[in-house]
C-alpha positions as CSV (number, residue, x, y, z in Angstrom):
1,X,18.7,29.1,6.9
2,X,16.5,30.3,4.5
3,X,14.7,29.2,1.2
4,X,14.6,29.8,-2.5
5,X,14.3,33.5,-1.7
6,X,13.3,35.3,1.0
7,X,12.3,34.5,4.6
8,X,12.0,31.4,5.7
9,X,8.4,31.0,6.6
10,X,7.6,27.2,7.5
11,X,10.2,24.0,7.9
12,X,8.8,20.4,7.0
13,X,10.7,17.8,9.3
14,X,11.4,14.0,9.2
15,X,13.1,10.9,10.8
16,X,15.0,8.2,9.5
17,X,17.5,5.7,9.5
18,X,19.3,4.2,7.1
19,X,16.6,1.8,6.6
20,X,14.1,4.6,6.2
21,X,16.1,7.0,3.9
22,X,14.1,6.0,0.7
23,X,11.3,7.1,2.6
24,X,12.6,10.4,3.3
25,X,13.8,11.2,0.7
26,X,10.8,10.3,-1.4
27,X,8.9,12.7,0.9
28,X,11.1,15.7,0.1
29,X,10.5,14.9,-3.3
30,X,6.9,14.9,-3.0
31,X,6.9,18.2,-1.3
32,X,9.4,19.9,-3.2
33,X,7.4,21.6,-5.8
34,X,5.5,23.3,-2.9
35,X,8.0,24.6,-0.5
36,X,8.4,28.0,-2.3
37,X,10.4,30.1,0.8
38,X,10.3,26.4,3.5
39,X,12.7,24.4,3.7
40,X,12.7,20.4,4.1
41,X,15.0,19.3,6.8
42,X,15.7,15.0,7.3
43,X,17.1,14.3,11.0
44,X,19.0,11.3,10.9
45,X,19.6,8.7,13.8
46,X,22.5,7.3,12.7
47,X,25.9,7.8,10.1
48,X,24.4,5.4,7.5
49,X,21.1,7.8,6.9
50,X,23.4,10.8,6.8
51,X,26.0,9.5,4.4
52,X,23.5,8.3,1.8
53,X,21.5,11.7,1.8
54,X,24.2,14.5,2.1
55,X,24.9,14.7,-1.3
56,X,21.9,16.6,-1.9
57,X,21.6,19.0,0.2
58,X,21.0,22.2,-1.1
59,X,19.0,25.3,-0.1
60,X,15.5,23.4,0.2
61,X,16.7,20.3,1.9
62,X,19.0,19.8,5.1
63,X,20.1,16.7,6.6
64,X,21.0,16.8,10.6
65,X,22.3,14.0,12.8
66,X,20.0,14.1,16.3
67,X,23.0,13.5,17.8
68,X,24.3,16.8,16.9
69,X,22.1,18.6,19.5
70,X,21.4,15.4,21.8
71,X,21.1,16.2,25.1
72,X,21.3,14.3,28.5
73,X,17.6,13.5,28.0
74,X,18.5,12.4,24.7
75,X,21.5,10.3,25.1
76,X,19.9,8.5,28.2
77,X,17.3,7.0,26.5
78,X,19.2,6.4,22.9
79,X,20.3,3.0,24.7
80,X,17.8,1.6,26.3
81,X,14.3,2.3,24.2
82,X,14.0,0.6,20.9
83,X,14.4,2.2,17.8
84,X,10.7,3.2,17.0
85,X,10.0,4.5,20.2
86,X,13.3,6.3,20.0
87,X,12.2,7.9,17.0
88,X,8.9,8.9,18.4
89,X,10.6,10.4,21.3
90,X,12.6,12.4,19.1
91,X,9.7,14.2,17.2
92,X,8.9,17.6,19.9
93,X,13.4,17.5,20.1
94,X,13.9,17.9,16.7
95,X,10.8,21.0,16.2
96,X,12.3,22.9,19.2
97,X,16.0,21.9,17.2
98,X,14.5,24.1,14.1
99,X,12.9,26.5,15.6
100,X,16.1,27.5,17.2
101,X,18.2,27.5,14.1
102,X,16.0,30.9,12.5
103,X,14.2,32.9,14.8
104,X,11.6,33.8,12.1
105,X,10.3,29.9,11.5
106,X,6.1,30.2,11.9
107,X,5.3,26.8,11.7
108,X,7.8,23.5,12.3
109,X,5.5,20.8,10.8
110,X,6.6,17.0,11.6
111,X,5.8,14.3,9.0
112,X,6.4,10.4,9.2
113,X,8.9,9.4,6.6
114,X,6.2,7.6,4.8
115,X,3.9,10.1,3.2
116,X,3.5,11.8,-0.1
117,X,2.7,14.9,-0.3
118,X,0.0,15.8,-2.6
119,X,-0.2,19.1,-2.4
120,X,0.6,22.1,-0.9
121,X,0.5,21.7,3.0
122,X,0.9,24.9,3.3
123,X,-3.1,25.0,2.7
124,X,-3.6,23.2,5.7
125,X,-1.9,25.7,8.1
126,X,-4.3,28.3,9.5
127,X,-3.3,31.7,9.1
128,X,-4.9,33.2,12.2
129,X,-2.8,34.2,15.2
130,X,-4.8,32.4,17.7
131,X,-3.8,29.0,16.3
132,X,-0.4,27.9,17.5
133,X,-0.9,23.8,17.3
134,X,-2.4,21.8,14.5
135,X,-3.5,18.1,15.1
136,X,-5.0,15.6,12.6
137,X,-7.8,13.5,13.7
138,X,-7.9,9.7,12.7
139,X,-11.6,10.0,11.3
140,X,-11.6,6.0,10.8
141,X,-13.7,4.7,8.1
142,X,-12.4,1.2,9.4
143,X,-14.7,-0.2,12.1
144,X,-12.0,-1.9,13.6
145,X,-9.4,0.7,13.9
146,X,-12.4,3.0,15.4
147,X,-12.6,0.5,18.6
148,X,-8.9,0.8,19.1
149,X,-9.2,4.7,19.6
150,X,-9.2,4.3,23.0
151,X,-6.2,3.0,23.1
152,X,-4.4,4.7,20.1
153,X,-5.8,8.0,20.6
154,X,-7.9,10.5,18.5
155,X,-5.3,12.4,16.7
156,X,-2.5,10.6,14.7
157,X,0.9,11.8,15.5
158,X,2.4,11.3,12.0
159,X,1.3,14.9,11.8
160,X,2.0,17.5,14.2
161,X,2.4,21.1,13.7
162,X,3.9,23.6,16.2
163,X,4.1,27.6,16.1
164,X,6.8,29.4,17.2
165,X,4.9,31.0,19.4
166,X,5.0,31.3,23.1
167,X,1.7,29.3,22.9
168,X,3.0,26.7,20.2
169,X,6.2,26.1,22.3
170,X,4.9,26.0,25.4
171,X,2.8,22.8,24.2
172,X,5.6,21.6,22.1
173,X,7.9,21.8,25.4
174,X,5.1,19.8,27.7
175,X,4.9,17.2,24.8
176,X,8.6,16.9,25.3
177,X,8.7,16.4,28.8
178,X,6.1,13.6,28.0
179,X,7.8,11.7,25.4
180,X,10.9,11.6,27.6
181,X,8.8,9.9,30.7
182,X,7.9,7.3,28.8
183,X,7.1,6.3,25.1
184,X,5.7,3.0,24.9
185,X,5.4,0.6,21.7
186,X,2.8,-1.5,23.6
187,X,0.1,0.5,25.9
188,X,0.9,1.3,29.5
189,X,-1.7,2.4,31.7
190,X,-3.3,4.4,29.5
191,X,-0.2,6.1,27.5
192,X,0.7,4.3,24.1
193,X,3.8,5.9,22.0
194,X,4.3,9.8,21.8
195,X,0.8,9.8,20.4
196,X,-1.5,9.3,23.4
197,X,-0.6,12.3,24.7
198,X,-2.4,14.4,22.3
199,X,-5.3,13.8,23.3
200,X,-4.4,15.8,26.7
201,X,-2.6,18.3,24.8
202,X,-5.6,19.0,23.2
203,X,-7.6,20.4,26.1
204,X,-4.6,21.9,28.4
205,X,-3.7,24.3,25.7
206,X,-5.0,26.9,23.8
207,X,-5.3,27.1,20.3
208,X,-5.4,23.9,19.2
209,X,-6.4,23.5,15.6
210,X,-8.7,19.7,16.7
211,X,-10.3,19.6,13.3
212,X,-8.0,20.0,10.5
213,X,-8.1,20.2,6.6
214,X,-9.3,16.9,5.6
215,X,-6.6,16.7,3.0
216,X,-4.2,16.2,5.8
217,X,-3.1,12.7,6.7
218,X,-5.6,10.8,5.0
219,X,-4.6,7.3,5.7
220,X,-6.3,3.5,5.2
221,X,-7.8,3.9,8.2
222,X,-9.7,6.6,6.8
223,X,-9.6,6.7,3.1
224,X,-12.5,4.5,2.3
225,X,-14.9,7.0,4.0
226,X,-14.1,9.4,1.9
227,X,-14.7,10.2,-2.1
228,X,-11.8,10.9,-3.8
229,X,-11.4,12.6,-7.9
230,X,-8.9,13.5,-10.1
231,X,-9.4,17.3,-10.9
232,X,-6.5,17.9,-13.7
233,X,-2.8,17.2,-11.6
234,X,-5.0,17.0,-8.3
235,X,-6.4,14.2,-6.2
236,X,-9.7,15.7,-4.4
237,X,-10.7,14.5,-1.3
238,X,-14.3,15.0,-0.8
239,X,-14.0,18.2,-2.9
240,X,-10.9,19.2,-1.0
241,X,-7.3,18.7,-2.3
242,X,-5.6,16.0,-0.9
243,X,-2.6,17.6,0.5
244,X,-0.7,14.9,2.7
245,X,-1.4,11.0,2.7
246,X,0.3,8.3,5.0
247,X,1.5,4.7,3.4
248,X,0.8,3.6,6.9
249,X,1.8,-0.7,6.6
250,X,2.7,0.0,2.8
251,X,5.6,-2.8,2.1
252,X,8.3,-1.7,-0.5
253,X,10.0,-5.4,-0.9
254,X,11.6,-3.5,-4.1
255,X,11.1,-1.5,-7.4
256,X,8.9,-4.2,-8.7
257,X,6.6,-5.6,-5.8
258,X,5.4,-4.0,-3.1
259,X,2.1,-4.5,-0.9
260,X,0.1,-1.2,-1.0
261,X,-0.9,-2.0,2.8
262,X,-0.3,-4.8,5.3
263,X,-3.8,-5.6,6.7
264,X,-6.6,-7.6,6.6
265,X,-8.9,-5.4,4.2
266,X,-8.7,-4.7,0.2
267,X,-8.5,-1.0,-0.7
268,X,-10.5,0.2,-3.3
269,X,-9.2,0.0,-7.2
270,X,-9.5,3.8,-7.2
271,X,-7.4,4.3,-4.4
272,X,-4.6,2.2,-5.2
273,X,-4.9,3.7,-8.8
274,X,-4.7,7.1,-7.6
275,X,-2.7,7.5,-4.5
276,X,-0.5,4.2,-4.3
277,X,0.2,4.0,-8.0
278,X,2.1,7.5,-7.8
279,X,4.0,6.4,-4.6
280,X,5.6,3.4,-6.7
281,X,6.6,5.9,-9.6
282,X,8.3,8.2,-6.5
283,X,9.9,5.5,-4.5
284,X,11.3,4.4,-8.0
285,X,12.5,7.6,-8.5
286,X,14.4,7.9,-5.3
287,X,16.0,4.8,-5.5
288,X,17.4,5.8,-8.9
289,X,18.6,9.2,-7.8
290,X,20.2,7.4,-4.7
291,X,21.2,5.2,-6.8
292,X,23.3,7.7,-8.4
293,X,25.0,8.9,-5.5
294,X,25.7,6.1,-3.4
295,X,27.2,3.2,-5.5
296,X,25.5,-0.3,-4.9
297,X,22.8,1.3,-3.1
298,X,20.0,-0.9,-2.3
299,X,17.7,-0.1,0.5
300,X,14.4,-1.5,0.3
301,X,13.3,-1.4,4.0
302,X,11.1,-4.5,3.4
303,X,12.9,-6.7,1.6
304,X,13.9,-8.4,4.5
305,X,10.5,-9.4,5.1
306,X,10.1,-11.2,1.8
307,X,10.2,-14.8,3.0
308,X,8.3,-17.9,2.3
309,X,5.8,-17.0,5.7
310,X,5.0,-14.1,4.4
311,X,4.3,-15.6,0.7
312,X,1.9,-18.3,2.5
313,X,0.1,-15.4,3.9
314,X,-0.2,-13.2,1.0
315,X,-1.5,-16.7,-0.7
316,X,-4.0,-16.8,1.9
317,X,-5.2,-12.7,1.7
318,X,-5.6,-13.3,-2.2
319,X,-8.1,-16.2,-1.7
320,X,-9.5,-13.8,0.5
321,X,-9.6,-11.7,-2.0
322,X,-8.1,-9.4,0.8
323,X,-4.9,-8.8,-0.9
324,X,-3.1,-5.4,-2.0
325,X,-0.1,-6.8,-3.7
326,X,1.5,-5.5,-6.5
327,X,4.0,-7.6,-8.7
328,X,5.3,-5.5,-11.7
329,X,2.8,-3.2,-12.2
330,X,-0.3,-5.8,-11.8
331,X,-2.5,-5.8,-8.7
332,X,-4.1,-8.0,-7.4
């Protein structure tokens, strides 16, 4: 399993579903340009995820069913947790599931499905031997997401990075043994989702990057408390290349409407212009190269949601003036 050329150095890793294989793939496109000697791999929880992205697999992307390696853990819980926190449970499986395909993997890095890459995360990965975990911090800008911390946690888990290192697996096998315990969509005593945990992680093991490049995971929650600049082909986050942002509540309803995110604040013109405007060109993209491949393909994840409730409520956000909606390229 190895790259372009070479030795495989790092592997970037996803989850989806068939809902979520847009997403997924639109990632790997994203990162593509910057993968050099990585590789990109998609695990899929289900058939209908694997049969739309198999036909382009090549020697940058893999696709592998979860159930390929499940174990009793695994199957155990496939049935009675819901599919989110199925998902979530799946994140530290499907690292120690690279790791063991090439022994000579440094760094299995787990994205959510809906990010763009920027640039090259590769930047983002310390090179010192005493780092074998890398955790991004939510740094809220948003007042209200900052009170839910508590509850949340400090680090976002759409970003984890593991070494494969004795170190690095250690904590990725006691994150494991967490997520399997329980993995709750709603808070329970004190543990919410696979994400909660970090925090712990955090202090139990050693070298645990706490602080990491603030091009990593910049999200709404935080993206309005920093500046961001167009440098040539780069987006600059405080000075810094932005590397990895996550559409966290982006709604793709279809090629030509979307909502750039589902909450109750407006993001700034410059932001939708220079981060969410590219992730409507990509998702295009992707659903055209699909497209191609899967005849009658047409997977917008949120089109379901598209009803006349929704369209009262997006009414009520744009007298608000609260509203991120775009409808054929105009935002409101």
């Amino acid at each position: 399993m190895t790259g372009k050329s070479g030795r495989l150095k790092n592997v970037y890793l996803t989850i989806v579903n068939g809902k979520y294989a847009l997403r997924g793939y639109a990632l790997f496109l994203s990162i593509q340009p910057y993968l050099k000697n990585n590789i990109f791999v998609v695990y899929c929880v289900d058939e209908i995820a694997k049969s739309i992205l198999e036909p382009f697999v090549n020697c940058q992307f893999r696709v592998i069913e979860i159930k390929s390696f499940e174990n009793r853990d695994l199957l155990s819980l496939k049935d009675i947790r819901k599919t989110n926190e199925f998902c979530w449970t799946c994140k530290p499986f499907i690292i120690e599931n690279a790791f063991s395909l090439d022994k000579d993997i440094d760094w299995g890095v787990y994205l959510d499905s809906d990010m763009m890459s920027f640039g090259d995360p590769d930047s983002g990965l310390p090179e010192c031997s005493n780092t074998h975990v890398v955790l991004t911090p939510h740094r809220p800008s948003d007042r209200l997401f900052a009170e839910q911390m508590p509850v949340t946690g400090n680090f976002n888990a759409g970003y984890a990075a593991f070494r494969n290192t004795d170190h690095g697996r250690k904590a990725l096998q006691w994150w494991r043994q967490k997520c399997t315990e329980l993995c709750p969509s709603l808070p329970v005593n004190g543990i919410y989702a696979d994400q909660k945990y970090l925090d712990e992680l955090s202090q139990i093991f050693l070298g645990v990057e706490v602080d990491a490049h603030l091009g990593l995971n910049v999200a709404p929650w935080n993206v309005e408390g920093v500046e961001l600049a167009k440098q040539g082909d780069r987006v600059l986050v405080n000075g810094l290349p932005l590397l990895i942002y996550h559409m966290q509540a982006f709604r793709y309803y279809g090629p030509h409407i979307s909502d750039h995110y589902d909450g109750n604040k407006k993001l700034s013109r410059g932001t939708r212009s220079l981060i969410y405007k590219p992730y409507e060109v990509l998702l295009r993209r992707s659903l055209l190269e699909l497209s191609a491949f899967n005849s009658g393909y047409v997977q917008e994840p949120d089109a379901k949601f598209l009803t006349s409730d929704l369209l009262i409520r997006e009414f009520k956000k744009l007298v608000k003036r609260i509203s991120n909606l775009t409808v054929f390229g105009c935002r409101f």
